[in-house]
N, C-alpha and C positions, 0 to 999 in steps of 0.2 A: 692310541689304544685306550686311554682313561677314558675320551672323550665317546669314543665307540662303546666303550663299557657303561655311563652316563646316558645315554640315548636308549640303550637294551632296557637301562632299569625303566627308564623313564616312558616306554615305550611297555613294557611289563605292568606297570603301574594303571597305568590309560586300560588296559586290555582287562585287567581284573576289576577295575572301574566298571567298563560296558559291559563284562560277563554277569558281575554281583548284577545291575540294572536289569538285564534280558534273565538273570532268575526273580526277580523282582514280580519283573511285569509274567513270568509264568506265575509264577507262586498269586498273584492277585486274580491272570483269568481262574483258575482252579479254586479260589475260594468266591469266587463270582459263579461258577458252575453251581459251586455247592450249594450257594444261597437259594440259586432257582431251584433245586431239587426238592431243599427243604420246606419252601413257599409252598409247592405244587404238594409235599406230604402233609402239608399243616393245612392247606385246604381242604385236602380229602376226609382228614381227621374230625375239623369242624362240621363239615358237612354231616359225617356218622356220629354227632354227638349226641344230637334229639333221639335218633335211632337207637340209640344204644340205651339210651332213657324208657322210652317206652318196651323194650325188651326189658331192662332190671323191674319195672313195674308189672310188668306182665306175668312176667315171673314168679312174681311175691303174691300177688292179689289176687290173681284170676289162675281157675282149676285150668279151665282149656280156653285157646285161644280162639277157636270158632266159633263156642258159645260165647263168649262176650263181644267180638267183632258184632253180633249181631243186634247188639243192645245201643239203645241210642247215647247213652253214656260213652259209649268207645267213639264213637262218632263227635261227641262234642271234646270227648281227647285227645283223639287223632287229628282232628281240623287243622288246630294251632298249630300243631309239630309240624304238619305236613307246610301248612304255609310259613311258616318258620323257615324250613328247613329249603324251599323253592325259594324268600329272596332271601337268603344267607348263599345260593349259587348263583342266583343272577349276578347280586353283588361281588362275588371271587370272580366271576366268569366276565363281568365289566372293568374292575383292576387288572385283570388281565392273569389272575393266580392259577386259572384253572384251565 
């Protein structure tokens, strides 16, 4: 009977071993999930960073945006952003973030 009661623990022991383990390895895919989600919103975030730059300047400086889109000065400040902001997505879109 001891010897049967010995075997249950020991048999108890093993099983709460491989359960802790298989929450383990849950608990790591689910902070692997997480990481990609956050990747993929930290991408998108950089991406609207330029953007949101030339809106807070838009904003301050210029009465309407029509009229100054049409001025060559917008044109030489929008170029940069614009191509900024095309490879800042190649490059997330080539790591694979995006």
């Amino acid at each position: 009977m001891e010897e049967d009661a010995k075997f249950s623990l020991d048999r108890a022991e093993l099983l709460i071993t491989r359960l802790s383990d298989l929450y383990n390895l849950y608990y790591t895919k689910v902070q692997y999930d997480l990481n990609e989600v956050i990747k993929k919103l930290t991408s998108v975030s950089i991406l609207f960073l330029p953007i949101t730059a030339i809106a807070s300047v838009y904003a301050v400086a210029f009465p309407s945006i029509w009229q100054s889109l049409l001025n060559i000065s917008a044109l030489v400040f929008l170029s940069p952003v614009i191509i900024v902001t095309a490879i800042m997505a190649i490059y997330l879109r080539r790591k694979g973030w995006l």
